[in-house]
C-alpha positions in Angstrom: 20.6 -6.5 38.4 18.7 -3.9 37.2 21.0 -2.3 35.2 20.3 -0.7 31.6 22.6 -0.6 28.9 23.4 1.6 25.9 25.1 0.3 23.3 26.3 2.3 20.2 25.9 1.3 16.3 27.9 3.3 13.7 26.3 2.8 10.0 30.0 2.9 7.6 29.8 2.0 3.7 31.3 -1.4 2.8 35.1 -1.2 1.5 34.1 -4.4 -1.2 34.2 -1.5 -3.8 37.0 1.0 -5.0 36.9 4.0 -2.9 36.6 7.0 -5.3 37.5 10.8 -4.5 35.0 13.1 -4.6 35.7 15.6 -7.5 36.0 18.7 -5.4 38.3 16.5 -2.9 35.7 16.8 -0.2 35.8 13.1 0.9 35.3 10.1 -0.7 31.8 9.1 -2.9 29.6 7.3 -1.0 26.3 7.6 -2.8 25.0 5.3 -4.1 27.0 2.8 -1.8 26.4 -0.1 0.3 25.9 0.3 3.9 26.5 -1.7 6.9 26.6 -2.0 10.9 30.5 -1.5 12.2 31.8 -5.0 12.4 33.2 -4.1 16.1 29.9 -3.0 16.8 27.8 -6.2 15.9 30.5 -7.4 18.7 29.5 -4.8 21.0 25.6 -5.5 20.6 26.2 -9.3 20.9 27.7 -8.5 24.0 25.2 -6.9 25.4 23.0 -9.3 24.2 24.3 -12.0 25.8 24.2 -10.1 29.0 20.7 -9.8 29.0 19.9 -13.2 28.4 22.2 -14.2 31.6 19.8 -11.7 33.2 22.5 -9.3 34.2 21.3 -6.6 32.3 17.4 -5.1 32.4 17.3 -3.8 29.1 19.7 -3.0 26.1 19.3 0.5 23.9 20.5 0.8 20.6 21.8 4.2 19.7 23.0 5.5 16.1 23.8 8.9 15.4 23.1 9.8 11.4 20.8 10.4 8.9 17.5 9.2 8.2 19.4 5.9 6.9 20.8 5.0 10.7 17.7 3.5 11.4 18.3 0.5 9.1 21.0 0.0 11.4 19.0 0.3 14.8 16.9 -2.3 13.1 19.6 -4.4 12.6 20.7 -4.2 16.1 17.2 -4.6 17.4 16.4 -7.4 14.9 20.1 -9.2 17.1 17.4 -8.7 20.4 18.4 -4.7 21.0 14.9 -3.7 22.9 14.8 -0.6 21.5 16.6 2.1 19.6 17.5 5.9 19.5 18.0 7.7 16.3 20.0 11.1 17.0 19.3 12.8 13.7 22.2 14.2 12.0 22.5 15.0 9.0 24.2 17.1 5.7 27.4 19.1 6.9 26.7 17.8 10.6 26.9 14.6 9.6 30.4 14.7 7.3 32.2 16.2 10.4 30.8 14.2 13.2 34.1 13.0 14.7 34.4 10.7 17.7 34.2 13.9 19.9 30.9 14.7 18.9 29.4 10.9 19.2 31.2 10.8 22.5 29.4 14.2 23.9 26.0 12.5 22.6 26.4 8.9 24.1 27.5 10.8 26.9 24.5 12.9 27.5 22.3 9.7 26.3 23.9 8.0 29.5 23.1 10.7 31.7 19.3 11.0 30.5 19.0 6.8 30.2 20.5 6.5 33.4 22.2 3.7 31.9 24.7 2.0 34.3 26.8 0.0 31.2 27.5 1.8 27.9 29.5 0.0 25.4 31.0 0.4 22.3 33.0 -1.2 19.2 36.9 -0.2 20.0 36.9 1.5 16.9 35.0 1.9 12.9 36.9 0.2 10.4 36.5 3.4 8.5 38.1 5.6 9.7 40.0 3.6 12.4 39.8 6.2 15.3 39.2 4.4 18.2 38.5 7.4 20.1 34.7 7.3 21.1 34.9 4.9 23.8 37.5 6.7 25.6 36.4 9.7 25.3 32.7 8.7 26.4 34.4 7.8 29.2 36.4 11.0 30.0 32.9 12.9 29.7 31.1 10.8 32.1 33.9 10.5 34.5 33.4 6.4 34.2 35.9 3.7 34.5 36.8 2.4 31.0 37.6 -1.2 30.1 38.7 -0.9 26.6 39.6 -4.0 24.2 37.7 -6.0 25.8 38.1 -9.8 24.9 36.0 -11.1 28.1 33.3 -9.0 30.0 31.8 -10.6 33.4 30.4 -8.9 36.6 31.5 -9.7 40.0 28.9 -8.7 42.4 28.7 -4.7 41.4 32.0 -4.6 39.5 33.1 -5.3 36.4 35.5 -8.1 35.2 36.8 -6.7 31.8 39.9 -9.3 29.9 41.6 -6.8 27.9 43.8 -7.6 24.6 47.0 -5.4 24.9 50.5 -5.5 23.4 51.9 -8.4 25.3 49.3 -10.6 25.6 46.0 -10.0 28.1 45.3 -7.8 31.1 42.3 -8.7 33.0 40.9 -5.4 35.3 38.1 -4.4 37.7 36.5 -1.8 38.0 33.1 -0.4 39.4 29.9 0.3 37.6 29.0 2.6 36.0 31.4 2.5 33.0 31.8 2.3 29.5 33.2 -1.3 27.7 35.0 -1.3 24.5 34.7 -4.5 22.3 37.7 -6.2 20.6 37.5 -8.7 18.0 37.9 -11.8 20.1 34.7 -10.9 22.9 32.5 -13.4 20.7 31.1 -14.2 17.6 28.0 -12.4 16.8 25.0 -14.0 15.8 23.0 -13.5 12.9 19.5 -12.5 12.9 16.8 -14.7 12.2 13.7 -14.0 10.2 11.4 -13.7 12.8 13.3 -11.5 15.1 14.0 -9.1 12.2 9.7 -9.0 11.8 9.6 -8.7 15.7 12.1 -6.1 15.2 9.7 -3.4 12.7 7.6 -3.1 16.4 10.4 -2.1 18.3 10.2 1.5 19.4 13.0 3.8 18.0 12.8 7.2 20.0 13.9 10.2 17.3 15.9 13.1 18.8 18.2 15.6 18.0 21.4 16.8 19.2 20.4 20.0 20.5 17.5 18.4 22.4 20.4 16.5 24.8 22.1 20.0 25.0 24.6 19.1 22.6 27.1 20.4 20.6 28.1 19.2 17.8 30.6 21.6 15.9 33.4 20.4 14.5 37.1 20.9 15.9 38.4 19.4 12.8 39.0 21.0 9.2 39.5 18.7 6.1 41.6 20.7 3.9 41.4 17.5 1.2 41.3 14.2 0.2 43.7 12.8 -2.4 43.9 9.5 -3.3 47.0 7.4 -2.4 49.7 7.4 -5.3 49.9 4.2 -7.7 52.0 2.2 -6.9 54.4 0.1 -9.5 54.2 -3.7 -10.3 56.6 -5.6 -8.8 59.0 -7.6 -10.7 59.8 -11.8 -10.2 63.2 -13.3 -10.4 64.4 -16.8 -10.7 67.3 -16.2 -8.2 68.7 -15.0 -5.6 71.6 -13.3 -7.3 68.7 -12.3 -9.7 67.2 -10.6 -6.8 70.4 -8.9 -5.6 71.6 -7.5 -8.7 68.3 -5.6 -9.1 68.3 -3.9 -6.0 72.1 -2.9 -7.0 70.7 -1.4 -9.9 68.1 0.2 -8.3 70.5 2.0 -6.0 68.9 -0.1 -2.6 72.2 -1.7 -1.6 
């Protein structure tokens, strides 16, 4: 098959912290903070991955949209056996608003220009939990989705796609091109070893911009402001059961 594939990488900061407000209730601080690749992404590039190296796929691209900063992440990606990377520079305001819209509309174009036949994605950031992009990468391009995806295989020019859904597992087809969407279970991803992340520094990572794949990328969304969740009380132990019932009386809950 000669088939290329674009797969995309989200840089998020590491929740192993506590998340602080910014002062003017912006957002939260992130300066200063570590960053990583999306867990469901590091599934999503292991996927692809592994599709290459069954000879399926011709060539896998990694793509990150972000600041200067996304390219430790392309690395990453390229250092897991990515071929190469794009960098869509985004940055200051841009970059605080870019919403799963505005990824979509680039991975989108990116698919178009790449004439990629496979894009796929995490199913969501475990920041800000959207699960949106893959969907609505999908919408723009017109191209079957297989979302969740717990098993990906091709069958001559289709697609195979095991999906995780509320009652158990729905397994699909559908034609190529479309767009994948990676859920937990699809594998385990490997970690990169010390030469492939030197082999990775040679790797080509194309720079663009937004506007040079005609996009736009203004916001739809207005955050009026960020408060930080309300403490909550410590809890109380009791010896017994009655214990535990006459509190609740007293607290007016039964």
């Amino acid at each position: 098959f000669q088939v290329g594939l674009l797969v995309s990488v989200k840089r998020f900061f590491l929740f192993l912290f506590e998340i602080r407000v910014k002062p003017d209730k912006s957002g939260v601080v992130t300066d200063g903070v570590k960053h990583s690749m999306n867990p469901f992404c590091e599934i999503a590039v292991e996927e692809a991955v592994k599709l290459k190296e069954k000879k399926l796929i011709k060539e896998v691209v990694a793509v990150s949209c972000g600041p200067q900063q996304a390219q430790e992440t392309i690395r990453t990606a390229l250092a897991m056996g990515a071929d190469r990377g794009i960098h869509v520079q985004v940055a200051g305001k841009d970059y605080e608003n870019l919403g799963p819209l505005q990824v979509s509309k680039i991975m989108a174009a990116l698919a178009k220009k790449e004439e990629a036949q496979l894009v796929i994605l995490g199913k969501q950031a475990i920041d800000d939990d959207c699960n949106q992009t893959g969907q609505m990468t999908a919408a723009l391009l017109d191209w079957p989705q297989g979302t969740f995806a717990s098993e990906v295989s091709f069958e001559g020019d289709k697609l195979k796609v095991v999906r995780e859904i509320d009652g158990g597992l729905e397994t699909i087809t559908i034609n190529t091109p479309a767009v994948v969407t990676a859920d937990l279970r699809l594998n385990t991803p490997r970690y990169a070893t010390l030469p492939n992340i030197m082999k990775a520094k040679k790797k080509k990572i194309a720079i663009m911009k937004p506007e040079d794949l005609g996009v736009d990328i203004t916001s739809r969304v207005e955050v009026l402001r960020v408060d930080e969740p309300p403490q909550r009380e410590a809890g109380v132990k009791v010896e017994t059961v009655q214990d535990l019932v006459g509190k609740l009386k007293d607290s007016g809950l039964v």
